[in-house]
C-alpha positions, -999 to +999 in steps of 0.1 A: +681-471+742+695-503+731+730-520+738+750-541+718+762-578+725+802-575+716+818-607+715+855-607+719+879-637+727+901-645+757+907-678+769+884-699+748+892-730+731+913-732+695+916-752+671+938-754+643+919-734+615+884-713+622+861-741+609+839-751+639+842-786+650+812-812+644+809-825+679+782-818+696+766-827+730+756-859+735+725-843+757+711-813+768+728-811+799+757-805+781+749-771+769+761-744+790+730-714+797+737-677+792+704-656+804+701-628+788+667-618+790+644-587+794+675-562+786+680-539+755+703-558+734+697-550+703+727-560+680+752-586+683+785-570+672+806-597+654+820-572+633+857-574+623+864-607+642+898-623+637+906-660+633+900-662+670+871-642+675+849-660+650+864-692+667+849-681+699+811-672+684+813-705+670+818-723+699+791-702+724+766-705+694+774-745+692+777-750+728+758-727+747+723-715+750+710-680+748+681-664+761+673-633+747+639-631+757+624-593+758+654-580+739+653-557+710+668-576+682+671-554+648+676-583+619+699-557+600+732-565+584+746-559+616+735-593+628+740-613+596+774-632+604+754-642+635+727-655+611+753-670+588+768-688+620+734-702+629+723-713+594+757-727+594+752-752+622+717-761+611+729-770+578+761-791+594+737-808+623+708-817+602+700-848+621+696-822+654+681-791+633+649-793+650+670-790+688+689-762+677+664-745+668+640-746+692+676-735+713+668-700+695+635-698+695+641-671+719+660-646+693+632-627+676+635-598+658+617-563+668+627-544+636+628-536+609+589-540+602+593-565+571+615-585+598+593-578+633+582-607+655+600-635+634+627-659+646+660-646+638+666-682+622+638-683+604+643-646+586+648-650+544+691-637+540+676-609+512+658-592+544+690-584+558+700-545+548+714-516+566+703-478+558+731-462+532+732-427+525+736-432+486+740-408+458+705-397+441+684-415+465+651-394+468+642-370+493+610-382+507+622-418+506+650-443+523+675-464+508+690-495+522+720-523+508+710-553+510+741-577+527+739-610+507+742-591+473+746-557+481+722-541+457+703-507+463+665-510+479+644-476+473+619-478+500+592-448+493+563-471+508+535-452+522+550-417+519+517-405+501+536-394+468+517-380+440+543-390+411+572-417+410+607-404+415+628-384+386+659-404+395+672-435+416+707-443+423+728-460+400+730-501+395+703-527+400+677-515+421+645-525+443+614-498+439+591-497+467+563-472+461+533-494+473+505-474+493+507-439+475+483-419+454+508-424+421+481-419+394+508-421+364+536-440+355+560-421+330+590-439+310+617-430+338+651-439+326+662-458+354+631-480+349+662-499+327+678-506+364+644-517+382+647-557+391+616-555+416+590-526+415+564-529+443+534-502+428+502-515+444+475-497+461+478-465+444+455-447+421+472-455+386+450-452+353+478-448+328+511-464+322+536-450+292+539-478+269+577-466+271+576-478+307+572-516+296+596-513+269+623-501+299+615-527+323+633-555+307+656-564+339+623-565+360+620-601+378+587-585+400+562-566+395+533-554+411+507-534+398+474-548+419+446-526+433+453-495+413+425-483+390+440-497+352+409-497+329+434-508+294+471-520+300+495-506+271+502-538+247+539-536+254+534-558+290+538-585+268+571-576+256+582-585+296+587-617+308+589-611+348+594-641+374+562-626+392+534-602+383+504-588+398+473-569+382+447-585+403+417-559+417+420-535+388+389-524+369+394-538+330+373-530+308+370-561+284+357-542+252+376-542+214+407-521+231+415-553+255+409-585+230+447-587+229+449-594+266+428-627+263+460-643+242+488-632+267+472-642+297+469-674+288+502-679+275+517-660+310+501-676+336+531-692+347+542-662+363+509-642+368+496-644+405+459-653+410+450-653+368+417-665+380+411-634+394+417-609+367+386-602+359+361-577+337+347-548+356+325-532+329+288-538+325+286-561+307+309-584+316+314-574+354+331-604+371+342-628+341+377-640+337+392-618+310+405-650+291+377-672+297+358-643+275+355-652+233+366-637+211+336-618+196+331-602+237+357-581+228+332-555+211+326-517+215+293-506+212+289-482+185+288-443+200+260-422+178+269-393+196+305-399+191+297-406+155+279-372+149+303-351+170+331-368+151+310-361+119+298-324+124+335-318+136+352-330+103+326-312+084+335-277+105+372-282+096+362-293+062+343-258+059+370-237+077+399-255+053+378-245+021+370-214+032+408-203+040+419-220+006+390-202-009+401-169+010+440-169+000+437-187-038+403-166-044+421-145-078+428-183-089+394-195-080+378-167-099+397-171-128+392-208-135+355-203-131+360-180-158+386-195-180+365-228-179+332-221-172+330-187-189+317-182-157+326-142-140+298-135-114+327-114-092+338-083-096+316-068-121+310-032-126+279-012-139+306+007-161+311-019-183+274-020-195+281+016-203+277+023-241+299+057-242+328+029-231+340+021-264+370+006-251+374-026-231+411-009-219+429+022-225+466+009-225+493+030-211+529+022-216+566+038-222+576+039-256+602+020-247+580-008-243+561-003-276+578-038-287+561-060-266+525-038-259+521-038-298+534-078-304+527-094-280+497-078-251+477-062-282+480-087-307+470-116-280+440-094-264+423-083-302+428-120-310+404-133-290+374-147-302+355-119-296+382-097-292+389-070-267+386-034-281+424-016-267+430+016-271+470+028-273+478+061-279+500+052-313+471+044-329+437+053-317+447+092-308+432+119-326+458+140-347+453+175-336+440+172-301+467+180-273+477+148-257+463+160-223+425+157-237+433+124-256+443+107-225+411+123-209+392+112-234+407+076-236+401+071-199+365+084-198+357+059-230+374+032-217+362+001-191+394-005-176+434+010-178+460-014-187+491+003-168+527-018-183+546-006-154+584-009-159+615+009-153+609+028-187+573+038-171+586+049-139+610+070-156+587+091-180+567+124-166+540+118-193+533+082-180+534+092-143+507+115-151+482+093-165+484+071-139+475+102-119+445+107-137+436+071-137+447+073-099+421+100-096+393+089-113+393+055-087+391+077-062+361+097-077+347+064-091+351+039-063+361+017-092+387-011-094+391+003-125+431+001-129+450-032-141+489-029-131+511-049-154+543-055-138+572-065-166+604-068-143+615-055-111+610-025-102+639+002-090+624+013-061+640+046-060+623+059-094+585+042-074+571+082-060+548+082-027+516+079-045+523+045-066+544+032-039+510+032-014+491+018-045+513-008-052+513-015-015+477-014-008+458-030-040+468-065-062+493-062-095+501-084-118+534-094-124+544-107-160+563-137-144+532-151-129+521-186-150+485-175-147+492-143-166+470-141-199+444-163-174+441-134-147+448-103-166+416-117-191+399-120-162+403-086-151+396-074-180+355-070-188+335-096-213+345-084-244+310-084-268+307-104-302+301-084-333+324-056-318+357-054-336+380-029-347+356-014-379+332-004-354+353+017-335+356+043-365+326+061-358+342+073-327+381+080-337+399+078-365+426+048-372+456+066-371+473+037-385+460+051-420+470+087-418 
């Protein structure tokens, strides 16, 4: 257990103000002895000293000597007044420093570690901190305040973490995470409030370039013996009083020419450039910026070549096949419409000569307007022409209109089906697309073109066309491949065949 020094004041000598006087023995004999030594001091309490008090540690530091041999100094802030006092007389007895020192010789510190075994006199004033319990500090690490500026040190040295912390406490801030297995270093906000960052021996082999880009306020960094292969470009972007990437394994190849340029231009503040060197084969040992510029080179990779190769051809293929899956209708048709090209979707029927039609056409009469001006007159214009059959004029007179449509469907290659309200509303219609409903079915054909003209009231749409419609392709009028698709549909009409050839078969009852 350790005890504490207090000093209080009695009946010691004033002066007029609490500056300490400047005499000083005129020999060693003069300086009274206090023994001290071999107990458990380990503090001298000068905290909250009046006028008086700090008067009277004055005066024992200037006059006496102390032995605090086998003591248990802790350098903390506890003791830093004592330390100021001490500097204090050094600096104001320069021509006697040596004496006074060797006076306190005997005042060594026994903690903290980064303080043990040195002469209280001789410890650095930024060493001096006390243990704060501050907001956000991480679990599985300890913060301190440092007395001479009070900013926050994060000490998570050797605490074998796996990943840096999510958060630090707020204000300017000292990261110790040396001697860990950190393998990664992620952009961390508070990397903003990070003056010193202590990272070596660890296992890191990737930095965020985001990291670099938030250390602005760093004045040290160290990043040696970790296992870096490439350093992100934005290091260069920070201009630290200190750095350290010595012992990590670079590999100098096309990825790390850049570094050869800031290494030379940063060596005022890189420690030991000489040894930052090349770990890779063929450059294992070299000074990184004693390499040219033309070492910089990566070997060329065949087998990364042909894997990259064979894999932009599979994606190639599996693109163009799912383009050729969901635009096949288009595909097919300008293979047709330019190429006169139709190796799809041909049917045996259409070499059929009892087919004396290329389409039956079946349609409301309330649609005769456009079937007549505008679908028959484009189709039988073509050069050859399709060969339509519609009931107003190819019909025999006499038969009953049962065993026309009958007949019309077995003659014909395909059914052209204008579907419209009109359509959906008229019993006769309905029933031919029955029949031609039926005959697909018996057939296994794709024998039925819908022609959609406008949108449909789905209440008039019955069971039957409603899972048609749902279950096989239409064609809607709107669509600005219309004439291209439904010709395409439709099967290659034959030169030579036109209208006055169809006479043998049914009379034109355009003439009657």
């Amino acid at each position: 257990m350790q005890a504490t020094l207090i000093i209080e004041s009695k009946d010691t000598p004033q002066t007029e103000d609490c500056s300490l006087s400047h005499e000083t023995p005129a020999q060693i004999d003069d300086i009274r002895k206090i023994i001290l030594k071999d107990n458990r001091i380990g503090s001298i309490n000068t905290t909250g000293l009046s006028c008086k008090g700090e008067q009277l540690l004055s005066y024992i530091i200037k006059f006496y000597l102390i032995y605090l041999d086998g003591n248990q100094l802790s350098c903390d802030c506890d003791l830093y007044n004592t330390y100021l006092k001490l500097q204090n007389l050094i600096q104001k007895q320069s021509q006697s420093a040596s004496d006074i020192r060797s006076r306190f010789s005997s005042w060594i510190c026994a903690s903290p570690t980064f303080t043990a075994n040195k002469k209280l006199i001789d410890v650095d004033q930024s060493l001096f901190r006390c243990r704060e319990a501050v907001k956000d500090c991480p679990t599985m690490c300890t913060c301190y305040r440092r007395t001479v500026d009070l900013s926050i040190i994060v000490d998570c040295a050797k605490r074998n973490l796996l990943t840096i912390p999510e958060k630090l406490p707020s204000g300017k801030v000292e990261l110790d995470l040396r001697d860990n297995h950190i393998e990664s270093v992620t952009g961390a906000h508070y990397l903003a409030n990070v003056t010193k960052l202590q990272l070596q021996n660890n296992d890191i082999s990737q930095i965020d370039a985001d990291a670099f880009l938030l250390l602005r306020n760093v004045s040290s960094l160290n990043l040696a013996t970790n296992q870096l292969v490439y350093l992100p470009k934005q290091i260069s972007q920070i201009y630290p009083q200190r750095l350290d990437i010595t012992n990590n394994p670079f590999k100098c190849d096309c990825h790390a020419g850049w570094m050869k340029d800031w290494l030379l231009t940063s060596k005022h503040f890189l420690v030991n450039e000489q040894s930052i060197t090349c770990s890779d084969e063929d450059h294992h040992g070299n000074m990184i910026s004693t390499l040219e510029e033309d070492e910089f080179d990566c070997p060329t990779d065949i087998k990364l070549i042909i894997s990259v190769t064979l894999g932009s051809l599979l994606f190639l293929i599996f693109v163009t096949a799912l383009l050729v899956y969901k635009f096949s209708i288009e595909i097919k048709v300008l293979m047709y419409t330019h190429l006169n090209w139709h190796p799809f979707d041909k049917f045996s029927e259409d070499n059929d000569p009892n087919k004396i039609y290329d389409a039956f056409v079946t349609y409301s009469n309330l649609d005769y307007r456009w079937v007549i001006h505008t679908l028959r007159r484009t189709l039988e214009s073509q050069d050859p022409p399709y060969r339509l059959c519609v009931h107003d004029r190819d019909f025999s007179v006499g038969e009953a209109i049962m065993d026309n449509v009958q007949n019309s469907l077995n003659q014909s290659k395909r059914m052209i089906m204008v579907l419209s309200n009109n359509y959906l509303r008229s019993e006769w219609c309905m029933m031919e697309f029955q029949l031609a409903h039926l005959k697909m079915l018996k057939d296994r054909s794709r024998y039925l073109i819908i022609v959609v003209t406008e949108s449909l009231d789905e209440t008039l749409v019955n069971e039957e066309l409603g899972a048609y419609l749902r279950t096989n392709t239409y064609l809607p009028l709107s669509n600005r491949w219309f004439w291209h698709k439904l010709k395409y549909a439709m099967p290659t009409p034959h030169r030579g065949s036109n209208r006055s050839s169809m006479t043998q078969y049914l009379p034109d009852v355009t003439r009657l």
